[in-house]
N, C-alpha and C positions, 0 to 999 in steps of 0.2 A: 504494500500500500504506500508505505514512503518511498520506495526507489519510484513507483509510477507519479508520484503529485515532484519530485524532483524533478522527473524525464519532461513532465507537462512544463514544468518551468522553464526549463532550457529548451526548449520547443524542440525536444528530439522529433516530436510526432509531427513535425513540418519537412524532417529531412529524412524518414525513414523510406523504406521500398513502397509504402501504401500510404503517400506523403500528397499524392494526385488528389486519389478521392478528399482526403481532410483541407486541402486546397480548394478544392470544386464548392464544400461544405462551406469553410471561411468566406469564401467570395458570394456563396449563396445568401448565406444569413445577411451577411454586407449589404447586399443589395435590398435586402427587405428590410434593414432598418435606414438605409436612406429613405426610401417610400416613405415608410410609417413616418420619418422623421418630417417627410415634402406634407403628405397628409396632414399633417399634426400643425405644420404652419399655414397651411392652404384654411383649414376648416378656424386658427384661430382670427386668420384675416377676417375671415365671412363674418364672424363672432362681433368682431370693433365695428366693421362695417352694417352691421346690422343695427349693434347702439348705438350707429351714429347716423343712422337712418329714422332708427324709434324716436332719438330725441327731436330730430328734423320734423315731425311726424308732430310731434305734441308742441313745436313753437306754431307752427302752421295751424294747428289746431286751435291754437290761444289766439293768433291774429284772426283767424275766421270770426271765435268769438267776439271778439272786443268790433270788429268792423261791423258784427250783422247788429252789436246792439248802438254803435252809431247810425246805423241807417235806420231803425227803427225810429230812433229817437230825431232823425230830421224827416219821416213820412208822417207821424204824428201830427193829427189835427189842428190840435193848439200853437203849436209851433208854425205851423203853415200861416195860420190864421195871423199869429205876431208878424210873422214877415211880410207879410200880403198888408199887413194895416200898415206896416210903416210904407208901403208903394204906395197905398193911398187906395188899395180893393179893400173892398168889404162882401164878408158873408153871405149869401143871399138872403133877404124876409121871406118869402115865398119858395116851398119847395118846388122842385122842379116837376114839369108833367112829360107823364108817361106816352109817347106817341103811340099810335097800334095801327099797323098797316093789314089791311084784311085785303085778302089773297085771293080770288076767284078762283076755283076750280072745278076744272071741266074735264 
């Protein structure tokens, strides 16, 4: 058991007669932890990219807010009515009447 954890240290098993396959292996696994390593930074890009989409997401949302309750607040009546008095319009006294156009059909 100690002569073979020595042999593994001194990498005898990289220059023995079956030194190919443990080669073939080393460069196998190699390869699979570059991937995993590309993977692993590929998915944490997407990750920051995503928070920083969300939070994009939620200022956009705020500006919607605040814009739709300024527009309400100049379609309002009273406010029409203030601006319209100082132009020198006034409100109508008499409501408006309903036209009705009757249709012949033949």
């Amino acid at each position: 058991m100690k002569k073979r954890f020595i042999n593994i240290i001194k990498g005898n098993f990289l220059i023995s007669d079956d030194a190919f396959q443990n080669w073939r292996m080393i460069i196998f696994l190699s390869l699979l932890a570059l991937i995993m390593i590309a993977s692993s930074h590929n998915a944490d890009k997407k990750v920051h990219q995503i928070a920083k989409l969300n939070n994009e997401v939620k200022e956009l949302k705020s500006e919607y807010v605040d814009l739709r309750m300024k527009v309400m607040q100049v379609k309002m009546e009273s406010r029409i009515t203030k601006i319209m008095k100082k132009k020198g319009l006034k409100p109508p006294v008499t409501p408006p009447h309903k036209i009705i156009i009757k249709r012949n059909t033949k």
